[in-house]
C-alpha positions as CSV (number, residue, x, y, z in Angstrom):
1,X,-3.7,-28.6,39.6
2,X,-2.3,-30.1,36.7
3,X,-6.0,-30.7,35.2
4,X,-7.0,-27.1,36.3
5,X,-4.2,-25.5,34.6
6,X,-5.0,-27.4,31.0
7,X,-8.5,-26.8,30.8
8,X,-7.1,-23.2,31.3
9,X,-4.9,-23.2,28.4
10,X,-7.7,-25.1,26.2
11,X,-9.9,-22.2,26.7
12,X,-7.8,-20.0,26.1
13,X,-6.8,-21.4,23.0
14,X,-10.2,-21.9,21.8
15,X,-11.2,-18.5,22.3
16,X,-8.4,-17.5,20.9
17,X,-9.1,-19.3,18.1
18,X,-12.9,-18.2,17.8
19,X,-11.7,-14.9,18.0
20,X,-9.1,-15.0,15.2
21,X,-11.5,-16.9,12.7
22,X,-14.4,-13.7,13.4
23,X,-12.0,-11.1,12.7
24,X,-11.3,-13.1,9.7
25,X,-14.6,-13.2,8.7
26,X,-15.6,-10.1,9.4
27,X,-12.1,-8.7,7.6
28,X,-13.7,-11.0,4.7
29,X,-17.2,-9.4,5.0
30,X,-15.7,-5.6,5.0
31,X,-13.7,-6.6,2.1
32,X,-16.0,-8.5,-0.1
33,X,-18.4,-4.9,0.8
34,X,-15.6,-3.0,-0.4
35,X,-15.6,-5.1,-3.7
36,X,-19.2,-5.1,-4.2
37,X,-19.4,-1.5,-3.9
38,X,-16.3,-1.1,-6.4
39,X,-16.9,0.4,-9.8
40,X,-15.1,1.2,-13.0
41,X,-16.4,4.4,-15.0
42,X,-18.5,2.3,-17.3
43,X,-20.8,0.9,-14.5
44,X,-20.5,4.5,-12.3
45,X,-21.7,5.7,-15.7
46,X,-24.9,3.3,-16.5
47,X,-25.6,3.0,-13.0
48,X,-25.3,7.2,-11.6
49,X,-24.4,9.5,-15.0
50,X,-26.2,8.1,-17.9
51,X,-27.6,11.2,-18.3
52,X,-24.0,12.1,-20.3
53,X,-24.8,10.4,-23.0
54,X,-28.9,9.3,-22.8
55,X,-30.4,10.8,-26.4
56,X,-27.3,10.8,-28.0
57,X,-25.2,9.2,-30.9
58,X,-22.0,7.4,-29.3
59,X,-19.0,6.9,-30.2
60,X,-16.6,3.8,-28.2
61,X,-13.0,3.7,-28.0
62,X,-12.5,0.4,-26.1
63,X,-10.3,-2.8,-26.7
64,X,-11.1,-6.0,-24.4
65,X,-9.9,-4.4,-21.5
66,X,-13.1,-2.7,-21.5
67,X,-15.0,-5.0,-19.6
68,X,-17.2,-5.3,-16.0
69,X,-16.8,-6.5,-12.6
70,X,-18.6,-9.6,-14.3
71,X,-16.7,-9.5,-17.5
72,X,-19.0,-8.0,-20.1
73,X,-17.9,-6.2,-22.5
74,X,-18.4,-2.3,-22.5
75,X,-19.2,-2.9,-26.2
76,X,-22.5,-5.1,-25.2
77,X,-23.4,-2.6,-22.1
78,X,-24.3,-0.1,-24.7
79,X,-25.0,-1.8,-27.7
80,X,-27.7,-3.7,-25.4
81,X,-29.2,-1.0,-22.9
82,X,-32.2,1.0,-24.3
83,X,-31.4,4.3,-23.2
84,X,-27.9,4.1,-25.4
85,X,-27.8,4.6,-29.2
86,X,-24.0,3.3,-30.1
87,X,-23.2,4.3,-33.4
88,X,-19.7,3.7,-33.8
89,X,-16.7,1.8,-32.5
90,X,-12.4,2.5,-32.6
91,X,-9.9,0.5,-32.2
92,X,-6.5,0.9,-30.7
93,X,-3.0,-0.8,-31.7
94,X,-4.3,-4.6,-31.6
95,X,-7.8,-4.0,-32.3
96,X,-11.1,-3.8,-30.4
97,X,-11.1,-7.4,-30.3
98,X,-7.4,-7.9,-29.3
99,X,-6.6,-9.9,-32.0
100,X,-3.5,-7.9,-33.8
101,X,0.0,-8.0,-33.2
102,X,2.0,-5.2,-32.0
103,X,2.3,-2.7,-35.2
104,X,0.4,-4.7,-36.9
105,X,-2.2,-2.2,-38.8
106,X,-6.3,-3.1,-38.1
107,X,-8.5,-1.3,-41.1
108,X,-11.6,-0.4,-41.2
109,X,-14.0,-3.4,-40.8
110,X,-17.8,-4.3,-39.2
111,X,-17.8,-6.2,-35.9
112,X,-19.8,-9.4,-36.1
113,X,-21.0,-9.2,-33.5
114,X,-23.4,-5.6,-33.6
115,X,-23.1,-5.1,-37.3
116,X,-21.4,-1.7,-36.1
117,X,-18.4,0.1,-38.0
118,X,-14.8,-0.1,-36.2
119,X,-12.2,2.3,-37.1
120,X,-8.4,1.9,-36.8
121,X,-6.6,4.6,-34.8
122,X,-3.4,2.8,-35.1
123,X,-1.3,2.6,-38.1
124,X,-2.0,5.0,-41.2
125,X,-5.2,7.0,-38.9
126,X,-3.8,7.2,-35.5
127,X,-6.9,10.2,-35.1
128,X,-10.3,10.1,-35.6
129,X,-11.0,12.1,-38.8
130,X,-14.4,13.5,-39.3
131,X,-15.7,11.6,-41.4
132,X,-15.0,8.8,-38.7
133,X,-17.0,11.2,-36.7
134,X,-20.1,12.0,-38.8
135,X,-22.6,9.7,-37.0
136,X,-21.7,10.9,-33.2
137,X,-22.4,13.0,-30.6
138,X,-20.4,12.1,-27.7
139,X,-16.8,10.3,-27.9
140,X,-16.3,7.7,-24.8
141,X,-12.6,6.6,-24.2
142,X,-12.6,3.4,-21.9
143,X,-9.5,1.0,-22.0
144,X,-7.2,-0.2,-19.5
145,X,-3.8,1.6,-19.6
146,X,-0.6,-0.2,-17.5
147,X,0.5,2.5,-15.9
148,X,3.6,3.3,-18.4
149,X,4.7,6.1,-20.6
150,X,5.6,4.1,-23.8
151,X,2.2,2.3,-23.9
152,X,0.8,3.3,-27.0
153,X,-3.1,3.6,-25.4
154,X,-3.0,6.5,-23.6
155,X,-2.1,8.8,-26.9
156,X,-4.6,6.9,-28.7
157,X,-7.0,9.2,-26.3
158,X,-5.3,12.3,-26.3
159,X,-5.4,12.5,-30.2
160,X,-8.9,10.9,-30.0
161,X,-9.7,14.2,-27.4
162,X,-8.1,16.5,-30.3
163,X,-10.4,15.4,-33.0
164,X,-13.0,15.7,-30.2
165,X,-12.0,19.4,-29.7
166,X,-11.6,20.2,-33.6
167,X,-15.4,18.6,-34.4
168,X,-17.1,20.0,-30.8
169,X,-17.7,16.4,-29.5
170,X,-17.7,15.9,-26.3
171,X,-15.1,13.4,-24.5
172,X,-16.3,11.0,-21.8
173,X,-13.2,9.1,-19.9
174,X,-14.6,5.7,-18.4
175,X,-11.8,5.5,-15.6
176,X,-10.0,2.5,-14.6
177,X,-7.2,1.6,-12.3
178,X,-3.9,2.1,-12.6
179,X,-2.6,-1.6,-12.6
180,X,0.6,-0.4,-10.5
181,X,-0.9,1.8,-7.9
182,X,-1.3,5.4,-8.4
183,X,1.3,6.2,-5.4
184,X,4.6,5.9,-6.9
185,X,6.2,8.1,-9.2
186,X,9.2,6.9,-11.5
187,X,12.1,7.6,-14.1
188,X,13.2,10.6,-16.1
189,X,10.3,12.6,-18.0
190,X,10.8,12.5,-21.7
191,X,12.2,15.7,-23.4
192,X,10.1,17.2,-26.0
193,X,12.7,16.5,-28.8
194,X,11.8,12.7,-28.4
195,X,8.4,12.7,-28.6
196,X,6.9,10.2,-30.3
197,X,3.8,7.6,-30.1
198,X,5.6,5.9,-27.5
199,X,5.9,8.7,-25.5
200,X,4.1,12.2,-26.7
201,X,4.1,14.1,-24.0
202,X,6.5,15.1,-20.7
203,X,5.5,12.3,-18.0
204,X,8.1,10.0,-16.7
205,X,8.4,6.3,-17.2
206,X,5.7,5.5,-14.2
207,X,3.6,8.0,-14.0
208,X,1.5,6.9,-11.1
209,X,-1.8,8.4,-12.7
210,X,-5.4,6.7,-13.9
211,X,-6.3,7.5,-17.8
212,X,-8.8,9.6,-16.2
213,X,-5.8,11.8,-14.3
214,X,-3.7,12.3,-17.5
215,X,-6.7,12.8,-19.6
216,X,-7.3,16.0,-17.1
217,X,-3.5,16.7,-17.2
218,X,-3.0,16.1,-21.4
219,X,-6.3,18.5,-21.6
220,X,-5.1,21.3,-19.7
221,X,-1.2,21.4,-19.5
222,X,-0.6,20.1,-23.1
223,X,-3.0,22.5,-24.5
224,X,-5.8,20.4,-25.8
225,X,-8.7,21.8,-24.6
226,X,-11.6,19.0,-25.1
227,X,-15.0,19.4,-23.6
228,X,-13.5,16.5,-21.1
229,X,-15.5,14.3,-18.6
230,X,-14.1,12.0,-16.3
231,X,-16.6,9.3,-14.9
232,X,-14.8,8.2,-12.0
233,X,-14.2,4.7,-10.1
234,X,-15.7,4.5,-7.0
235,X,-13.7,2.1,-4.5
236,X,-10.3,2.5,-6.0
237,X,-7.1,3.7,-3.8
238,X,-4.0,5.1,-5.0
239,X,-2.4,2.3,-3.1
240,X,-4.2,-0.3,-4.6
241,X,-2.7,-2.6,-7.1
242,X,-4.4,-4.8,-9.7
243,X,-4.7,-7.8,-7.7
244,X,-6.3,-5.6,-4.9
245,X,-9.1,-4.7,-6.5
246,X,-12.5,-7.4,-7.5
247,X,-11.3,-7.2,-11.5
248,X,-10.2,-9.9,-13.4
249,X,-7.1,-8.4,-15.4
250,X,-7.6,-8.6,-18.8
251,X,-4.4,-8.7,-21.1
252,X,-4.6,-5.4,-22.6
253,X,-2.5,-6.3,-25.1
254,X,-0.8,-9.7,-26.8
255,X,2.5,-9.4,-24.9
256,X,0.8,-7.9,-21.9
257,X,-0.3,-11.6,-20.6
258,X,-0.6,-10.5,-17.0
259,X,-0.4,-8.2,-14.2
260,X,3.0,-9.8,-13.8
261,X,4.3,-8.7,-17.3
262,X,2.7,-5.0,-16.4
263,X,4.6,-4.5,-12.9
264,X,8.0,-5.4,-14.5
265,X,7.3,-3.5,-18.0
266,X,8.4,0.2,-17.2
267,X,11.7,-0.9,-16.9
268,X,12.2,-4.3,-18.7
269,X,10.7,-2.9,-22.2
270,X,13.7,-0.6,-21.7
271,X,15.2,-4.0,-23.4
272,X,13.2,-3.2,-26.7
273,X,15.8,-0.7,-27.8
274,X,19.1,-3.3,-27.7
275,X,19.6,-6.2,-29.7
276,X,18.4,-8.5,-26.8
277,X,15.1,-10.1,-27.1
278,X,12.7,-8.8,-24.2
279,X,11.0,-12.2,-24.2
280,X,8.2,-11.5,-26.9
281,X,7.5,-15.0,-28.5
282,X,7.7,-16.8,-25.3
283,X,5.0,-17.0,-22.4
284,X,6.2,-14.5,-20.1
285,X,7.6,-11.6,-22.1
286,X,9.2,-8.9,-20.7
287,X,9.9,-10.8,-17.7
288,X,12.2,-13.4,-19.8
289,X,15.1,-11.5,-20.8
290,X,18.0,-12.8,-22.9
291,X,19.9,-13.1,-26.2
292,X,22.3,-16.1,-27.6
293,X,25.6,-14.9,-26.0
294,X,24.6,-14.1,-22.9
295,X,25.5,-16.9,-20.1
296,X,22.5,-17.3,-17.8
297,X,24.0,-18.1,-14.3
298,X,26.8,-15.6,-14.9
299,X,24.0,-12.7,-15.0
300,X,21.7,-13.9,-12.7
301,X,24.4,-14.2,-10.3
302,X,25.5,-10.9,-11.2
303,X,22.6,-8.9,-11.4
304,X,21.2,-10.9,-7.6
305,X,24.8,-9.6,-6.3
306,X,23.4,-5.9,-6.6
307,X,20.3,-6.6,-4.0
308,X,17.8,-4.8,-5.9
309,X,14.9,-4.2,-3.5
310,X,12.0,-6.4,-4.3
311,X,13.0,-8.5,-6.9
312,X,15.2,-11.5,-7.7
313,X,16.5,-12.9,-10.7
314,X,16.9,-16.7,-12.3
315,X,19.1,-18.0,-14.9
316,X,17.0,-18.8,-17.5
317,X,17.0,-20.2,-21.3
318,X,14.3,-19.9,-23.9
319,X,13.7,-20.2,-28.1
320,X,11.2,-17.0,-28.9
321,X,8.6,-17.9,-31.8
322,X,9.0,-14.8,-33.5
323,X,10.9,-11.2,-33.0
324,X,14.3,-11.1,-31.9
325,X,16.6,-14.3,-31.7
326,X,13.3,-15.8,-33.1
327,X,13.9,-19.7,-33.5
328,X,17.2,-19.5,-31.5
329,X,18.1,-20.7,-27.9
330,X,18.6,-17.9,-25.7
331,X,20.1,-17.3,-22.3
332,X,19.3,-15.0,-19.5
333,X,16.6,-14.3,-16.8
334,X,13.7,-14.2,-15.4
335,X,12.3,-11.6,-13.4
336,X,10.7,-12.7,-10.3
337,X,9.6,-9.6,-8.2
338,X,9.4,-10.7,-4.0
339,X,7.6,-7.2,-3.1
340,X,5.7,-5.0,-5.3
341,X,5.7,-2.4,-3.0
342,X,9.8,-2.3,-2.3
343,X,10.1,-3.0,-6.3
344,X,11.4,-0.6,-8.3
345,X,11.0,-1.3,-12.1
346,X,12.6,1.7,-14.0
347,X,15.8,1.5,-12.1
348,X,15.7,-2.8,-11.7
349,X,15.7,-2.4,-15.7
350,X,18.6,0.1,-16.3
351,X,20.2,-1.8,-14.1
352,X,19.7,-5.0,-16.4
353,X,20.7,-3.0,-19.5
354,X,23.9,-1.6,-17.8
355,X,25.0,-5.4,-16.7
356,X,24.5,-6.8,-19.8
357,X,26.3,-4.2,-21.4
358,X,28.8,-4.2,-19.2
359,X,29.0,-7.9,-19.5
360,X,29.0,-8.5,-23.5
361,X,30.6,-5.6,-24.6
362,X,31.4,-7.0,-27.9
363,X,28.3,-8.7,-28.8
364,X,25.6,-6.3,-26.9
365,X,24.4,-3.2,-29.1
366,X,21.5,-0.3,-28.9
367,X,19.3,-0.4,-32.0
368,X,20.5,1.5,-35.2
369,X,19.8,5.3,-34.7
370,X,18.0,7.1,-37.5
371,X,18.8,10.2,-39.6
372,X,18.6,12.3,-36.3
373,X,21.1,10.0,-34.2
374,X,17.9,8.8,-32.2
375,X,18.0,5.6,-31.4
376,X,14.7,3.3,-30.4
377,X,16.2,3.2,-27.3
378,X,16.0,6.8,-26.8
379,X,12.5,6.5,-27.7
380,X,11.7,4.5,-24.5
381,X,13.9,6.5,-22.4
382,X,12.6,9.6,-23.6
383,X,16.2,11.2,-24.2
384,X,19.2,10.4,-25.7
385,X,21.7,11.2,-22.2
386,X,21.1,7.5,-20.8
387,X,22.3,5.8,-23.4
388,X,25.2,8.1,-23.0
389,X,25.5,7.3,-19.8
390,X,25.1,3.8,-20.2
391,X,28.1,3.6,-22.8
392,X,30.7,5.8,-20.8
393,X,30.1,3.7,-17.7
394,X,28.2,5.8,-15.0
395,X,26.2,4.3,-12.8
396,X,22.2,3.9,-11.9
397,X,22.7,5.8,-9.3
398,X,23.9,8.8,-11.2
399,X,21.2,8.5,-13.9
400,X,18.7,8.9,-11.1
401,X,20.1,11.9,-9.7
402,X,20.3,13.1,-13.0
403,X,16.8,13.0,-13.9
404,X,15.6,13.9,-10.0
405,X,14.7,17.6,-10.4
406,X,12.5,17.4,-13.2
407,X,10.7,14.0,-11.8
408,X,9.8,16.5,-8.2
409,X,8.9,19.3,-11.1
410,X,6.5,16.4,-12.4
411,X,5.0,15.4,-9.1
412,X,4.0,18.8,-8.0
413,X,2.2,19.3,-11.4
414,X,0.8,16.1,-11.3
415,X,-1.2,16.7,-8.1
416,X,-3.2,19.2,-9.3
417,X,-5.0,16.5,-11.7
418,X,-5.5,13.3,-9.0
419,X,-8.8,12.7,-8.1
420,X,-8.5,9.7,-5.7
């Protein structure tokens, strides 16, 4: 009986085993399918719309985020397929190459490696002018974005669609993913008195929206009025993030190292506008955060008392090669997010200003406000009420109810412009 009864089990166990490992592989079949299938706007358009720009002098707006499933360069699709006459190339803050620093001012140069002319549109020229123009037909936009307000590249395209409109060019979005899913929606939405090239227009801190999305909603609710084509992804989800897609992630900028730095950014580059250093100089900036007075155990343990979801925080200590505290030892944390899906990054990042404030009230401070009592902070935040808020002791809590209505307001606009 005894026998009977472990063959049995042994059976069943190896079925169940057999049975396991095929769904496996056949959950690892669908998948790699789903992958193959996946495109980014530049192969959707070479492979299915070519006819947009087939005949015609074009114009690129890329940086080395523009890139394949197999890591070509957008620059080297074009410049090498028959059909496609590329006239002209434009760079972004840190260059079409990647290889300036934030603010730091590309001119005008040839790329070696096409002989074609690249043009700033960061610094002094932050829009094409026409003479910038004068050898193209068609403008194509394609660089990866990271899904925040104050990152600089997605108002490098909305003035790039103005000169578009101003010089009857047509505009040609190459679509990528939003590297933090296109489902979640986050933070207050800037006020038009702080505009500025770190945030132009009236979206919230996450917006939740591809390039191709806010290149619809720029066009239309912000009055542009290109000629605007969006070649779409296929095989992208609104729940996906980064890592769930077949791409590589490409830093898309020097302090933008990984997708790491990107899901933490919309709130911990809130740190950018205080005299804390936000971790640039060191190998994971924005997710180091600390300054020379602050004691690392002290705020870890404080800021892992509030049981943020999705994320948990480490004392840390590190010496930043350049920008703030550059050269100094500095004390703080480290961001570790647990769930990416229960994370929440604008509020996790107030509530790291708030504490730190709260903390070091005598060596903490908000950057110098200019002429019109703005501060940089205000910049990031898109209003000046938060840092308010932050100084007369109200909570998180009532900062998100505070900026509530007009982030619903935002969302029902919004979904007029999704496409996936």
């Amino acid at each position: 009986m005894k026998k009977w009864l472990v063959t049995v089990l042994t059976t069943v166990l190896i079925l169940s085993s057999l049975t396991a490992a095929m769904a496996d592989h056949d959950n690892g079949q669908g998948k790699s399918q789903e992958h193959k299938k996946f495109q980014v706007g530049a192969e959707a358009l070479l492979s299915d719309h070519k006819d947009l720009i087939k005949g015609k002098r074009v114009g690129l707006i890329t940086n080395p985020t523009g890139v394949d499933k197999n890591m070509t360069s957008v620059v080297d699709l074009l410049f090498n397929d028959p059909d496609v006459e590329l006239t002209a190339l434009y760079g972004p803050e840190h260059g079409v190459r990647g290889s300036a620093q934030a603010g730091a001012y590309v001119e005008y140069y040839v790329d070696e490696k096409t002989n074609l002319p690249v043009y700033s549109l960061y610094g002094k020229t932050k829009k094409p002018t026409p003479e910038m123009l004068a050898n193209v037909d068609v403008l194509l936009f394609d660089i990866q974005d990271v899904g925040t307000r104050f990152y600089t590249y997605i108002y490098t395209m909305a003035y790039a669609m103005e000169a578009a409109k101003e010089n009857n060019i047509p505009f040609i979005v190459l679509d990528r993913p939003n590297p933090l899913g296109g489902h979640k929606v986050e933070g207050p939405v800037l006020e038009t008195k702080y505009k500025s090239f770190v945030g132009n227009y009236e979206i919230p801190l996450r917006h939740g929206m591809t390039v191709g999305e806010l290149a619809k909603l720029f066009n239309k609710e912000f009055n542009i009025g290109a000629d605007l084509t969006v070649v779409e992804m296929n095989g992208w989800k609104r729940t996906m993030f980064y890592d769930e897609t077949p791409l590589e992630f490409v830093p898309p900028s020097p302090n933008m190292p990984t997708l790491d730095t990107a899901l933490v950014y919309p709130g911990a580059a809130l740190i950018e506008g205080t005299n804390v250093s936000e971790g640039r100089g060191t190998t994971s900036p924005f997710e180091l955060i600390g300054a020379p007075f602050i004691n690392s155990d002290d705020l870890a343990a404080e800021l892992n008392s509030l049981n943020l979801p999705g994320v948990k925080f480490r004392a840390a200590s590190f010496i930043p090669t350049f920008s703030k505290h550059a050269g100094v030892l500095s004390h703080g944390i480290q961001i570790h997010i647990t769930d990416k899906n229960a994370y929440k990054p604008v509020e996790t990042g107030l509530h790291i200003v708030k504490t730190i404030h709260d903390m070091y009230p005598e060596d903490f401070q908000f950057r110098a406000e200019d002429s019109k009592g703005i501060s940089f902070f205000d910049l990031l935040t898109g209003n000046g009420w938060i840092r308010e808020a932050i100084e007369n002791g109200q909570s998180v809590e009532e900062m998100k109810a505070q900026w509530e209505d007009e982030l619903n307001q935002f969302k029902q606009v919004r979904e007029e412009y999704l496409i996936y």
